[in-house]
Backbone as CSV, one residue per row, in Angstrom:
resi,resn,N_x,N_y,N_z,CA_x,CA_y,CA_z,C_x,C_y,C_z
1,UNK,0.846,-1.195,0.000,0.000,0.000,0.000,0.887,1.253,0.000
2,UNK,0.604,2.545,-1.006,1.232,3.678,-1.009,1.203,3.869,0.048
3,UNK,1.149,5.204,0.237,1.881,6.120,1.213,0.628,7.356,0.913
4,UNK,-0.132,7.549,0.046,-1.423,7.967,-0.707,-2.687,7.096,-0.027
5,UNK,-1.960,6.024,-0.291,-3.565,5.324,0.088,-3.652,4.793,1.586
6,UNK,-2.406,4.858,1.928,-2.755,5.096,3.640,-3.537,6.094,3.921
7,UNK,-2.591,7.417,3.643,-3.713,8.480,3.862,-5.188,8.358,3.932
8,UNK,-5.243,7.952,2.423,-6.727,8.006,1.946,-7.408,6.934,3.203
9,UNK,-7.169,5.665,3.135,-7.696,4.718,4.328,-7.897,5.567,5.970
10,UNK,-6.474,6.183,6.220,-6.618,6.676,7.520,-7.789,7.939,7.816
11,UNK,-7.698,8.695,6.690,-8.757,9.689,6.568,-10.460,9.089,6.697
12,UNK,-10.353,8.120,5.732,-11.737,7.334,5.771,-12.184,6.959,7.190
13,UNK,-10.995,6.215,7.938,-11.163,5.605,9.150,-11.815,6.761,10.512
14,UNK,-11.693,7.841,10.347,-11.806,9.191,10.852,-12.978,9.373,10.817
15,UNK,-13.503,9.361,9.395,-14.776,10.112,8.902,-15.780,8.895,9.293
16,UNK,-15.649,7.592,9.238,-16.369,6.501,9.355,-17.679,6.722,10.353
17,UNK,-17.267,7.077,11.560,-18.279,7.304,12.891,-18.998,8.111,12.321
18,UNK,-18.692,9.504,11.929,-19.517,10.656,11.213,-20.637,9.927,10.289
19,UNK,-19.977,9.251,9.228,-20.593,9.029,8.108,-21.480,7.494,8.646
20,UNK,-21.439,6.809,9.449,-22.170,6.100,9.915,-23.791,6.855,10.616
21,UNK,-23.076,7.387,11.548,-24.135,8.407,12.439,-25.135,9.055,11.194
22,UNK,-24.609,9.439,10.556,-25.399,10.334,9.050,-26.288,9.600,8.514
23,UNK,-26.073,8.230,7.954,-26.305,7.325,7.296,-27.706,6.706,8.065
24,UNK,-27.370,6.654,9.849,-28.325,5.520,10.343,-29.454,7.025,11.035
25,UNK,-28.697,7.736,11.353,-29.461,8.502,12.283,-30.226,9.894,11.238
26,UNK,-29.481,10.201,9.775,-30.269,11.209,8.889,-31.017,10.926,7.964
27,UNK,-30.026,9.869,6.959,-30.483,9.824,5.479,-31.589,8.675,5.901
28,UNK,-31.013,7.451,7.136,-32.314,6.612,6.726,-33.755,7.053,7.058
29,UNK,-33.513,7.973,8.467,-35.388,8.165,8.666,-35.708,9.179,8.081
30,UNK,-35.137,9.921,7.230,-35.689,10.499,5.937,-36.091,10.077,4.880
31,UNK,-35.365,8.924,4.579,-36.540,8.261,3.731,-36.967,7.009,3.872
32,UNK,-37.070,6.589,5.244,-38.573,6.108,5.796,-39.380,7.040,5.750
33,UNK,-39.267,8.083,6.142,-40.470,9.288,6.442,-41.246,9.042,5.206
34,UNK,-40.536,9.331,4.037,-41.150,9.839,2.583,-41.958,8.430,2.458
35,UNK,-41.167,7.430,2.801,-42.183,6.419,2.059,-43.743,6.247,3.655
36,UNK,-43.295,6.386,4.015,-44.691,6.109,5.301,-45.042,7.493,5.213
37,UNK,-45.573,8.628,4.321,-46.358,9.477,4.121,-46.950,8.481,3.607
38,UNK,-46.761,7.633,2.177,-47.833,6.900,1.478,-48.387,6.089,2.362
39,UNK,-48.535,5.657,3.569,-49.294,4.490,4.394,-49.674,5.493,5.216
40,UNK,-50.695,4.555,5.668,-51.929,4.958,6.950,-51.325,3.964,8.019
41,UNK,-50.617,4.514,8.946,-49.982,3.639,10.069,-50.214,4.547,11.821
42,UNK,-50.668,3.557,12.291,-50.937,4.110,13.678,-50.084,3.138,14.793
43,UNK,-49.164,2.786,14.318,-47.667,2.369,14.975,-48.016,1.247,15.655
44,UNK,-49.269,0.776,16.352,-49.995,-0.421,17.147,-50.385,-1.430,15.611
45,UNK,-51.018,-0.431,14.605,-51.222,-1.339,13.684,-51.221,-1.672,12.497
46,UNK,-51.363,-2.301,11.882,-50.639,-3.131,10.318,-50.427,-1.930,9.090
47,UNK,-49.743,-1.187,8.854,-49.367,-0.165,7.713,-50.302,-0.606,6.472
48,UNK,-51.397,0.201,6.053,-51.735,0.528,4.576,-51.180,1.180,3.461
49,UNK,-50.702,0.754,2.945,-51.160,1.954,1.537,-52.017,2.795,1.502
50,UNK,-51.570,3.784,1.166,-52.995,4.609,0.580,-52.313,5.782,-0.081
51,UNK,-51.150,5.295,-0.840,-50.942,6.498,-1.915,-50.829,7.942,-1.503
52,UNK,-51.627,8.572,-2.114,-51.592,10.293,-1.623,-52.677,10.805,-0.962
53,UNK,-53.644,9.723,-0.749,-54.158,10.207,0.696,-53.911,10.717,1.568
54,UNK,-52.790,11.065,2.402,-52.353,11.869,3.409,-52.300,12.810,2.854
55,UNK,-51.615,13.269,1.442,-51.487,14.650,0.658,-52.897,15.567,0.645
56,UNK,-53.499,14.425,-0.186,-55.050,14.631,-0.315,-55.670,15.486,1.035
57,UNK,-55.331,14.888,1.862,-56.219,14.858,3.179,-55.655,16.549,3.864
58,UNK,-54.552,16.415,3.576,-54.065,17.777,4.076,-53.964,19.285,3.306
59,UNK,-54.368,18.788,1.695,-55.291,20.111,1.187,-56.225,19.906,1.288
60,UNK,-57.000,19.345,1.770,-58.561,19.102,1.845,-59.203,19.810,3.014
61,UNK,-57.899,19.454,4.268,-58.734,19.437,5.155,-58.838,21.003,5.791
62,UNK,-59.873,21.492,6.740,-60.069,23.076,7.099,-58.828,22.910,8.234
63,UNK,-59.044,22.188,8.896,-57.774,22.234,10.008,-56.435,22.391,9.836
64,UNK,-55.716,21.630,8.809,-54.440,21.705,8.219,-54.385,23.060,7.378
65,UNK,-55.339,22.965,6.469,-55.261,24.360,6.160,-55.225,25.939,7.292
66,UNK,-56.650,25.887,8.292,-55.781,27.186,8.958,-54.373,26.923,9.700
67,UNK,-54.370,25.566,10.290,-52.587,25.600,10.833,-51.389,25.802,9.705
68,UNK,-51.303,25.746,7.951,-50.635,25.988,7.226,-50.451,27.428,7.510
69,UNK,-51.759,27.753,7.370,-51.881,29.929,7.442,-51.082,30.312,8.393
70,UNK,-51.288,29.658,9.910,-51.109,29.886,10.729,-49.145,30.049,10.846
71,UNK,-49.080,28.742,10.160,-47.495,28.913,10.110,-46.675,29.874,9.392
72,UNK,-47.289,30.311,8.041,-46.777,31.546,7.227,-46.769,32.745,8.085
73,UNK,-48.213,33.022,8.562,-48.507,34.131,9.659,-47.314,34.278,10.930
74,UNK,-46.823,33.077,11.129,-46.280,33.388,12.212,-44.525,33.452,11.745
75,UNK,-44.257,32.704,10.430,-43.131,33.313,9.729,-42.933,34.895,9.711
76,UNK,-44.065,35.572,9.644,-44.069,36.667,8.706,-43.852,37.700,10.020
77,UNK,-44.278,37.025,11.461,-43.984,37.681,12.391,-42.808,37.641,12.834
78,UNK,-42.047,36.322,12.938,-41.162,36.145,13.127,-39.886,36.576,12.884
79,UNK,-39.615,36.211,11.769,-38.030,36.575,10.606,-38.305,38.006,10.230
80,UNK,-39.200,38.698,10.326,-38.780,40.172,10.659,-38.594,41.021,11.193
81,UNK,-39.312,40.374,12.411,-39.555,41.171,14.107,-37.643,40.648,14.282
82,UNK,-37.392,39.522,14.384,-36.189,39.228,14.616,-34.827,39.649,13.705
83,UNK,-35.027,39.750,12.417,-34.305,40.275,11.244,-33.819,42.046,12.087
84,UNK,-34.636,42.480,11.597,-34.982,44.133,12.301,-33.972,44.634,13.600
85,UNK,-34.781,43.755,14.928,-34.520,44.236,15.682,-32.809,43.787,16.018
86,UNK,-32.527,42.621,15.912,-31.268,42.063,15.411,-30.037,42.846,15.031
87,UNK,-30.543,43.796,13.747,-29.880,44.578,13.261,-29.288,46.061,13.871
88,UNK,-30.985,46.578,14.466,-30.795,47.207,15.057,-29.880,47.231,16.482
89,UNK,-29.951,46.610,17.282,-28.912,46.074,18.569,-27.363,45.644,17.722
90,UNK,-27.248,45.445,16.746,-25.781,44.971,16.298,-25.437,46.348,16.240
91,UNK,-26.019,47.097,15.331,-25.349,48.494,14.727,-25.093,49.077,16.369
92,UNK,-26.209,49.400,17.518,-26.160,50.178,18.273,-25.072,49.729,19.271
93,UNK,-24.749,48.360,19.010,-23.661,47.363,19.962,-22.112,47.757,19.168
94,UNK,-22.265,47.969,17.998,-21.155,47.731,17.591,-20.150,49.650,17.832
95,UNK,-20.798,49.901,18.550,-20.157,51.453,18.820,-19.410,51.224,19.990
96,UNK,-18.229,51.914,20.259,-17.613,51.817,21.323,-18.102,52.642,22.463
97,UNK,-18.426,52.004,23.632,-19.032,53.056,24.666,-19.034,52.048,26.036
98,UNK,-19.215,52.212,27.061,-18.621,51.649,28.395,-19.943,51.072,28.330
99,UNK,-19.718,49.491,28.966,-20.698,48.272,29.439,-21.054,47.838,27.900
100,UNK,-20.618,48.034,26.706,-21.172,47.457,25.660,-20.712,45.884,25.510
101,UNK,-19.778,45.371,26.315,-19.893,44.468,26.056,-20.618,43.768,27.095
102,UNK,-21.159,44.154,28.170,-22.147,43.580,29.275,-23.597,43.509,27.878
103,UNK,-23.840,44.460,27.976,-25.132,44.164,27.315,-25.146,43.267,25.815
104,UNK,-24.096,43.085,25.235,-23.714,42.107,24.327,-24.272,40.846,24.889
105,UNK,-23.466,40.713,25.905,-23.526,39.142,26.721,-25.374,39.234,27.247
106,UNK,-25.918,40.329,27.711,-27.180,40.614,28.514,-28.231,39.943,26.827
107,UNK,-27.988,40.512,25.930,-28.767,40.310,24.493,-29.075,38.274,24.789
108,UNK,-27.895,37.907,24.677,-26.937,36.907,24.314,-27.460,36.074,25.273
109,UNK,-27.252,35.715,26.113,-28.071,34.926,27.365,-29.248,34.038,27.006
110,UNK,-30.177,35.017,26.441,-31.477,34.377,26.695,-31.702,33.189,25.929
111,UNK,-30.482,33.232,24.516,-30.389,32.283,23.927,-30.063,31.212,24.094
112,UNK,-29.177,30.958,25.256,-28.465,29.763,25.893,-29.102,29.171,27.218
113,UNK,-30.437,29.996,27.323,-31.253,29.711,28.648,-32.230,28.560,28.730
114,UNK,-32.407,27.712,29.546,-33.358,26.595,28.981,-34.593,27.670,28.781
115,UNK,-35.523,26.444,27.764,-36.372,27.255,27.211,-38.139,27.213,27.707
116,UNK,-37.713,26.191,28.792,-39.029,25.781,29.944,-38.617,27.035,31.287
117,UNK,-37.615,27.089,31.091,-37.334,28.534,32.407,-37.794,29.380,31.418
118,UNK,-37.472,30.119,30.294,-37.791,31.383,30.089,-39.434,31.214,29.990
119,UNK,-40.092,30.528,29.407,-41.248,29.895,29.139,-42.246,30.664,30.545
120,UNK,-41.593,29.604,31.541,-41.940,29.654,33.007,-42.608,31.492,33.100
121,UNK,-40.955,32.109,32.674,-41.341,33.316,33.325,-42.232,34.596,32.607
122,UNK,-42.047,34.047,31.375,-43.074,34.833,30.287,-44.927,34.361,30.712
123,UNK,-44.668,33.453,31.050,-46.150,32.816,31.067,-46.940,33.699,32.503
124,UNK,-45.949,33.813,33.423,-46.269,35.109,35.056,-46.306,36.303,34.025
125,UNK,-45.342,37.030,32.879,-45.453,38.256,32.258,-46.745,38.186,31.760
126,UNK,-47.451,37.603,31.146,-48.638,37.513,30.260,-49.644,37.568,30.949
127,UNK,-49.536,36.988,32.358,-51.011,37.125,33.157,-51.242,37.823,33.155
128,UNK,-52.861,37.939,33.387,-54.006,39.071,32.868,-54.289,39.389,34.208
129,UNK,-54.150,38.972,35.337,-54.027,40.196,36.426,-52.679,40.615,37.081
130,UNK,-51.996,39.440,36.948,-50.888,39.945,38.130,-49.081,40.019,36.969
131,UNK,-49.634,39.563,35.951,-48.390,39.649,34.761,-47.906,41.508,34.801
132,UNK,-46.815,41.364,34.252,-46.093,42.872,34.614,-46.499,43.447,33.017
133,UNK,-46.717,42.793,32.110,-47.061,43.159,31.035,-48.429,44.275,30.852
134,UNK,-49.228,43.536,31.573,-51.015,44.069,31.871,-50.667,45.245,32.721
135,UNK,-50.294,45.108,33.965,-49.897,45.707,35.060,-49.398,47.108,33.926
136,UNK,-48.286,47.120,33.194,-48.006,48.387,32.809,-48.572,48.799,32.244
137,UNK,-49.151,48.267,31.239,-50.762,48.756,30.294,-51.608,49.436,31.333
138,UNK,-51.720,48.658,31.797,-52.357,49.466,33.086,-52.210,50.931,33.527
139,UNK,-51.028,50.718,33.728,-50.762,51.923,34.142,-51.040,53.409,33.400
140,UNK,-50.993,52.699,31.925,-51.523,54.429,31.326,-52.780,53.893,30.522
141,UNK,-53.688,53.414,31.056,-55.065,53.342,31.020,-55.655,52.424,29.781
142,UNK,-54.288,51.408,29.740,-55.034,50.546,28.571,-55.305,49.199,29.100
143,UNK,-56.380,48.478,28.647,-56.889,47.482,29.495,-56.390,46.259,28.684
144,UNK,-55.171,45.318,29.579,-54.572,44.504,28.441,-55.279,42.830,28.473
145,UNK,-55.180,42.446,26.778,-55.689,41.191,26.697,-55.248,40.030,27.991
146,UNK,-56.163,38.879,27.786,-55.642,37.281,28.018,-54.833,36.777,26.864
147,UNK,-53.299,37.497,26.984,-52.531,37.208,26.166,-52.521,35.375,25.716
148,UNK,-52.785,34.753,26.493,-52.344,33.509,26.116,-53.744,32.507,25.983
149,UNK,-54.791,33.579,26.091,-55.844,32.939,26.258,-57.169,33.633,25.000
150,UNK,-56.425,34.577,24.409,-57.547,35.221,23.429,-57.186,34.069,22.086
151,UNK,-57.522,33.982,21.028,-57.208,33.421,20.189,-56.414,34.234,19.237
152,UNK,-57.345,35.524,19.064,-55.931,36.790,18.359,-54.401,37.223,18.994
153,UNK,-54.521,36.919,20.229,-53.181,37.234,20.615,-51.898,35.898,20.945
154,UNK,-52.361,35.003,21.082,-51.811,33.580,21.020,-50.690,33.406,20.578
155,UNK,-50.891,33.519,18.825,-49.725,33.185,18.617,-49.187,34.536,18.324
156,UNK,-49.378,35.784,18.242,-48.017,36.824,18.567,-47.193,36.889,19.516
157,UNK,-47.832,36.293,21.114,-47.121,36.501,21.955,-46.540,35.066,21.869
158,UNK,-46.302,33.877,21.289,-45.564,32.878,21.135,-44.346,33.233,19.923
159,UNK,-45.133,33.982,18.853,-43.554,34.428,18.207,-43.160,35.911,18.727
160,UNK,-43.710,36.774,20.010,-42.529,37.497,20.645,-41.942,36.835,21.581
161,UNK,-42.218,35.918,21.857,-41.093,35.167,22.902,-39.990,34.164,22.163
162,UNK,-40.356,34.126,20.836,-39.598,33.173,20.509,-38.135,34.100,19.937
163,UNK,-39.063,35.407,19.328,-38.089,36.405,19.132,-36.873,36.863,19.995
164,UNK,-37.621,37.110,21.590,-36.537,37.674,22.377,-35.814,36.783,22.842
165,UNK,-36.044,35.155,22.571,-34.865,34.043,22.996,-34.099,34.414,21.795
166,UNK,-34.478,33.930,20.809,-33.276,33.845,19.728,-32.686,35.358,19.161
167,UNK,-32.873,36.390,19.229,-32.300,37.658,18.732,-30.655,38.634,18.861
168,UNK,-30.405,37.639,20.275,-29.468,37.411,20.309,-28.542,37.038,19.837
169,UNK,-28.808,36.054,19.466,-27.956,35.310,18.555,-27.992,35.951,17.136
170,UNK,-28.864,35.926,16.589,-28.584,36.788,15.352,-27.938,38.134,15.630
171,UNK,-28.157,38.965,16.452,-27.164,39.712,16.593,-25.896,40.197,16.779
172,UNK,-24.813,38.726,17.170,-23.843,38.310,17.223,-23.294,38.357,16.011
173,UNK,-23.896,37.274,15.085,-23.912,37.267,14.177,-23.313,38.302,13.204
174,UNK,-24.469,39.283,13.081,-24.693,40.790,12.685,-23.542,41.213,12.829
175,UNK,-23.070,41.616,14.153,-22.227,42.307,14.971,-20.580,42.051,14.638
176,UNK,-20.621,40.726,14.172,-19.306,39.877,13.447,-19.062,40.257,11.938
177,UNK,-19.961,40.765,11.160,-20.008,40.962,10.551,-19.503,42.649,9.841
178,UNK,-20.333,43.545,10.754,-20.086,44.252,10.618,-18.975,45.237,11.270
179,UNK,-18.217,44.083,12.106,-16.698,44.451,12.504,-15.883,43.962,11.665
180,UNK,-16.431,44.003,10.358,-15.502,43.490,9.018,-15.460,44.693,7.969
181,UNK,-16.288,45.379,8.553,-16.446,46.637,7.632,-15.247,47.626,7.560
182,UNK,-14.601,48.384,6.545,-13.783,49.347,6.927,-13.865,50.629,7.728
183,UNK,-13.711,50.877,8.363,-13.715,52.337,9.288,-13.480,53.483,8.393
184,UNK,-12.695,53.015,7.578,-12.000,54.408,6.500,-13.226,54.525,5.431
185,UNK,-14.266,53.636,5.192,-15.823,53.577,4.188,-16.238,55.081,5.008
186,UNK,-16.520,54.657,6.298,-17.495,55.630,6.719,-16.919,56.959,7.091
187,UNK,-15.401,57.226,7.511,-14.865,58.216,7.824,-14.710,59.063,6.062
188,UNK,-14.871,58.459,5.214,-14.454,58.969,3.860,-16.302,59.512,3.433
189,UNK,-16.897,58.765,3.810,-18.486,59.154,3.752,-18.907,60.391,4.187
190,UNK,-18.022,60.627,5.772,-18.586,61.589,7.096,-17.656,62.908,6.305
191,UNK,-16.714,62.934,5.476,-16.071,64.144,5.016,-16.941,64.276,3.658
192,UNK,-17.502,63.175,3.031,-18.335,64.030,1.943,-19.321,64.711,2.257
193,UNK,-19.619,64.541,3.764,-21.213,65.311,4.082,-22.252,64.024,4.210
194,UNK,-22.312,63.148,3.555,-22.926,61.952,4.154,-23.338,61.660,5.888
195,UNK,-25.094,62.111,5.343,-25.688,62.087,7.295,-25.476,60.212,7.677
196,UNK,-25.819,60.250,9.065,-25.731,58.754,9.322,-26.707,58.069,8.635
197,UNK,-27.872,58.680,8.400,-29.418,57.645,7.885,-28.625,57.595,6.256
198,UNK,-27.994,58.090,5.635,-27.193,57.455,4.079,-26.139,56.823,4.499
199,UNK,-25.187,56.990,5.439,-24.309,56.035,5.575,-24.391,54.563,6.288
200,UNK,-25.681,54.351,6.501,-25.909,53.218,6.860,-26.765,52.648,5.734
201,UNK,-27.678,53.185,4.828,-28.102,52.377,3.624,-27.199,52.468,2.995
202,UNK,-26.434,52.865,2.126,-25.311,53.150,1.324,-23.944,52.392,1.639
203,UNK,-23.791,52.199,3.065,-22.412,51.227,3.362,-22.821,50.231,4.507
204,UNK,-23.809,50.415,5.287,-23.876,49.708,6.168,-24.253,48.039,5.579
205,UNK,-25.776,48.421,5.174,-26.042,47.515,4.585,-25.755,46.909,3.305
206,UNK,-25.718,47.268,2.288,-24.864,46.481,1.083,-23.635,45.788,1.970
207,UNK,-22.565,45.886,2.769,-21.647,45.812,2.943,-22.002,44.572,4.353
208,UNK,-23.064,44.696,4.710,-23.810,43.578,5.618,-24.900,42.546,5.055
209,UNK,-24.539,42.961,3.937,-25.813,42.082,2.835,-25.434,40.443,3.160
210,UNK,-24.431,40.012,3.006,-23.926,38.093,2.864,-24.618,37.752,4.877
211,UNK,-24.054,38.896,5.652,-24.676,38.309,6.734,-26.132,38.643,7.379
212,UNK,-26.456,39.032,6.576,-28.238,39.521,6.433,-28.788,38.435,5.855
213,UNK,-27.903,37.959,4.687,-28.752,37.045,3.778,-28.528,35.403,5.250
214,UNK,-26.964,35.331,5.415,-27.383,34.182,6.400,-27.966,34.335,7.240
215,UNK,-28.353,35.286,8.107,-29.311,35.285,9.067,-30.812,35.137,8.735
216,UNK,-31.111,35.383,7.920,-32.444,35.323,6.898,-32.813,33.806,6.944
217,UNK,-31.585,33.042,6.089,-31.739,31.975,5.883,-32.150,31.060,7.184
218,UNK,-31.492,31.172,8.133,-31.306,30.751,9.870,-32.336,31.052,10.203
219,UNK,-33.489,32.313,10.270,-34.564,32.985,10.904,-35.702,31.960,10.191
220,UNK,-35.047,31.673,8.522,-36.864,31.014,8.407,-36.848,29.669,8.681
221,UNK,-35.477,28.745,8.847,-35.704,27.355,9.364,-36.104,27.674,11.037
222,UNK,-35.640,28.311,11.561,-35.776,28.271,13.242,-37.942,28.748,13.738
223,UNK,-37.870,29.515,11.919,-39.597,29.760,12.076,-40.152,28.099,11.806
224,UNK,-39.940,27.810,11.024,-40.227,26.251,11.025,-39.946,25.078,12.286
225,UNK,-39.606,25.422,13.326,-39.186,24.509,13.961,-39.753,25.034,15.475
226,UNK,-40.664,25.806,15.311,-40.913,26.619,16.744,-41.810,24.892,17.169
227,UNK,-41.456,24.807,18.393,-41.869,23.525,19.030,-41.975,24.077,20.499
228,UNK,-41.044,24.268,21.301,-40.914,24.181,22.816,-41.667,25.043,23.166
229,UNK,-41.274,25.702,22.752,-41.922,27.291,23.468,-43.478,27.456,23.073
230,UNK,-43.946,26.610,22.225,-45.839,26.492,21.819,-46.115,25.961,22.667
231,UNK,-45.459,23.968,22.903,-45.917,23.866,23.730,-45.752,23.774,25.172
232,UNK,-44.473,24.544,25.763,-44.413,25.161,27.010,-45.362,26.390,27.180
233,UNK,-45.217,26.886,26.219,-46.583,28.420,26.254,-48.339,28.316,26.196
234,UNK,-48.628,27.988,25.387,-49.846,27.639,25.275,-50.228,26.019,24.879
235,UNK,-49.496,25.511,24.441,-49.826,24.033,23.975,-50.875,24.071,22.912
236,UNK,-50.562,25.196,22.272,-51.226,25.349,20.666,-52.594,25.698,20.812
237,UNK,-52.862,25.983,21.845,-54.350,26.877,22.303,-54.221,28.139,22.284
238,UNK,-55.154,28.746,22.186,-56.300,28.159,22.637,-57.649,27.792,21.400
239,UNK,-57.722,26.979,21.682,-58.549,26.077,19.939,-57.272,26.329,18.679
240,UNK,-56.308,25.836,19.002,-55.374,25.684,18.041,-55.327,27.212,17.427
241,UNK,-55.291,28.217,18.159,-54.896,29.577,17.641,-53.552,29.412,17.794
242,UNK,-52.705,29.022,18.528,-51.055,29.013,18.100,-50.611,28.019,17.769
243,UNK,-51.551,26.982,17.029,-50.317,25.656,16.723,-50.142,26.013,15.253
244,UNK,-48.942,25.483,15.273,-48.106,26.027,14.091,-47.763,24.039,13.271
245,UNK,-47.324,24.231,12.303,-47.084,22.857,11.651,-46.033,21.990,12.291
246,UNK,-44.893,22.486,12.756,-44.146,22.031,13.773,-44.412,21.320,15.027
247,UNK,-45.599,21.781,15.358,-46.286,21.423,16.486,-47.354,19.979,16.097
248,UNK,-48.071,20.610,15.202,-49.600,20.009,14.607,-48.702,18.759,14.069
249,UNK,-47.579,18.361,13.814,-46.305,17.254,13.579,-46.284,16.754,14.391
250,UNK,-45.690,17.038,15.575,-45.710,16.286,17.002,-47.304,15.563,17.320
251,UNK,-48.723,16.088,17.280,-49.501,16.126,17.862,-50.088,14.812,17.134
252,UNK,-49.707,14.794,15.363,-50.009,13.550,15.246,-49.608,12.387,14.976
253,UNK,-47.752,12.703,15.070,-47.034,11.647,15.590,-46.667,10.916,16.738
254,UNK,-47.258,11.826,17.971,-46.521,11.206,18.811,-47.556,11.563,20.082
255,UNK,-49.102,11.854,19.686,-50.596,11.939,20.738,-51.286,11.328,19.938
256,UNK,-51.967,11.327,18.550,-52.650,10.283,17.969,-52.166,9.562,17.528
257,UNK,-50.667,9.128,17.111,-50.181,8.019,16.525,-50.181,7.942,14.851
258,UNK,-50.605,8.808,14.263,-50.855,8.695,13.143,-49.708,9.010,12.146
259,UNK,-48.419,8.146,12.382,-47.396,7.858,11.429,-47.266,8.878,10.057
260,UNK,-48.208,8.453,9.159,-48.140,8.453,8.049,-48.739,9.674,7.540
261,UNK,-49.535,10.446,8.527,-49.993,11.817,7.991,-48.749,12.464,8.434
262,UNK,-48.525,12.119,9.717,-47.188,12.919,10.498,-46.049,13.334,9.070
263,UNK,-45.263,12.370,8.456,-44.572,11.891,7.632,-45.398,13.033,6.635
264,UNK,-46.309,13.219,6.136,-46.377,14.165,5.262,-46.394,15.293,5.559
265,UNK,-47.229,15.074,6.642,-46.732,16.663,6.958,-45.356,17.303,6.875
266,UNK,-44.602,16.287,7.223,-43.447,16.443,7.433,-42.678,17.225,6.141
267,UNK,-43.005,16.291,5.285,-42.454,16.110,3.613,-43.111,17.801,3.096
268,UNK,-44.387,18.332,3.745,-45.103,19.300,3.460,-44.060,20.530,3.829
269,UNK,-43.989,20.141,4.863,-42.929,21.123,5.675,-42.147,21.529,5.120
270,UNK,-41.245,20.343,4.744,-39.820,20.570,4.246,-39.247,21.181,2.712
271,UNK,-40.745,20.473,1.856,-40.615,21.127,0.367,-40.911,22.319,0.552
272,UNK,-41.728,22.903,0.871,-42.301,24.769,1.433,-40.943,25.484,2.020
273,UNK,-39.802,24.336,2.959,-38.849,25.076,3.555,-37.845,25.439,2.275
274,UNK,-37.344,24.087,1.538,-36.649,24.325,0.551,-37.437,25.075,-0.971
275,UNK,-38.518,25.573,-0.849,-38.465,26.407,-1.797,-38.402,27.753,-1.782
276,UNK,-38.641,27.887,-0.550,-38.379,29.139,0.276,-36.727,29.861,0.140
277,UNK,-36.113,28.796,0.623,-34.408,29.084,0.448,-34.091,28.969,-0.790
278,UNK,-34.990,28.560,-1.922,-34.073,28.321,-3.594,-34.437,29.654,-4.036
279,UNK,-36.048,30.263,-3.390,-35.945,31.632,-3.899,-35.341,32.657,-2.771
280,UNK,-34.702,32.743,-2.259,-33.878,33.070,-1.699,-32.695,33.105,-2.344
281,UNK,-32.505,31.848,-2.752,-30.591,31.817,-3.337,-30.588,33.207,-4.685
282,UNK,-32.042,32.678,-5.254,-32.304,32.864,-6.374,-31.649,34.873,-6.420
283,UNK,-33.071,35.443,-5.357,-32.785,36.927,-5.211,-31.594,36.868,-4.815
284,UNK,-30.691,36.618,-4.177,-29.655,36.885,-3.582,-28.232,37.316,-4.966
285,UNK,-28.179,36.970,-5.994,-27.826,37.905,-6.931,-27.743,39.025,-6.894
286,UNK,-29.218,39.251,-6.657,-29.652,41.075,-6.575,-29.431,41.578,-5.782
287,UNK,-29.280,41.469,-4.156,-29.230,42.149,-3.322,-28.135,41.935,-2.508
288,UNK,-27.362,40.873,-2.312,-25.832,40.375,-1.605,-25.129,40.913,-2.568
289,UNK,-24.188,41.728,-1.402,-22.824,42.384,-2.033,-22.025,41.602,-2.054
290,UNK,-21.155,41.409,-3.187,-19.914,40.191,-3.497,-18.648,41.353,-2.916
């Protein structure tokens, strides 16, 4: 044996565990999934066929349909409430000024916090008498909802909590990014007369565009995957005003048993996720600065 193909062997021998783990624990129950969308299986008993019945069943049905809505709706709250504010805390972080890096870490936290504690303590914020939320409404004479209990407010206050865990993190992000920027862009800007509101469309962003676009990308899988915090928060109530498809997944894989719708849903999920990101790649021509 070369001296090449050791390598090559020893390298393989390395990657083996990886590529095992991949193999048993990704690629195969992915496509088990795909094929047990086509069966009607309730895990106690004997797997049917039934083709695209599950497909069928889930444009058909009124329920899947408002929880589909429900999930765009709560995308649409999500990845921009978080996009936004994200941005905003990077730019205002990324200035030099005393305790900025306390409140870096203060942003940063909530992301690494279990998510049944923060849960815990949002759920005391939301109460409708003694929550600090109401309580301040209160205070200048506005009378605040049963945040967790109206059906209109449900799932906003499940994607603002999901926001202020993860925003952090995208702001890091952000913040890494735009300590890549040149100093001499904006000092050459500030002598042409360039106010700050043009030197931040004009250099900030074009020049933060590649980590805008990955955070984008990151914001709409993490909208797809909201799980804990639904059902630590409301448990997709109230009458399924906050269950989202992520959830309405769990509920009929793993409370009714129903395998094989689960599995499409699943498959539902995931084609909607990846076409989402191809038009994404797609714009990203236009608007990511090379």
């Amino acid at each position: 044996m070369t001296y090449q193909q050791k390598v090559r062997v020893t390298a393989l021998l390395f990657l083996l565990p990886t590529i095992i783990g991949l193999l048993l624990f990704r690629l195969v129950p992915i496509g088990w999934a795909f094929a047990l969308s086509f069966y009607e299986w309730q895990i106690f008993d004997k797997a049917e066929f039934v083709g695209l019945a599950n497909y069928a069943h889930i444009i058909q049905s009124p329920l899947a349909q408002k929880i589909l809505w429900q999930s765009v709706l709560y995308t649409l709250l999500y990845v921009p409430g978080a996009l936004v504010l994200a941005l905003v805390l990077a730019v205002v972080l990324n200035q030099s000024f005393r305790y900025s890096g306390f409140f870096r870490t203060a942003f940063f936290v909530p992301y690494i916090t279990a998510t049944v504690a923060i849960t815990l303590a949002w759920r005391w914020m939301f109460s409708t008498r003694f929550g600090v939320i109401n309580n301040a409404l209160d205070f200048f004479g506005v009378d605040g909802p049963a945040w967790l209990a109206d059906p209109f407010w449900a799932l906003p206050a499940v994607a603002l909590v999901s926001i202020w865990k993860d925003v952090g993190f995208y702001m890091l992000l952000l913040l890494a990014g735009l300590q890549t920027i040149d100093p001499t862009l904006y000092e050459a800007a500030r002598v042409d007369g360039a106010r700050p509101v043009r030197r931040f469309f004009r250099i900030t962003i074009p020049l933060l565009s590649r980590s805008l676009f990955f955070v984008l990308i990151i914001a709409l899988i993490r909208s797809s995957q909201t799980f804990e915090i639904t059902y630590a928060l409301t448990s997709g109530g109230p009458n399924r005003a906050s269950t989202t498809l992520a959830f309405f997944i769990y509920e009929n894989a793993f409370i009714d048993f129903n395998m094989g719708y689960a599995s499409a849903l699943s498959y539902i999920l995931c084609v909607a996720l990846g076409l989402l990101t191809l038009v994404n790649f797609y714009f990203r021509k236009r608007w990511v600065h090379e």
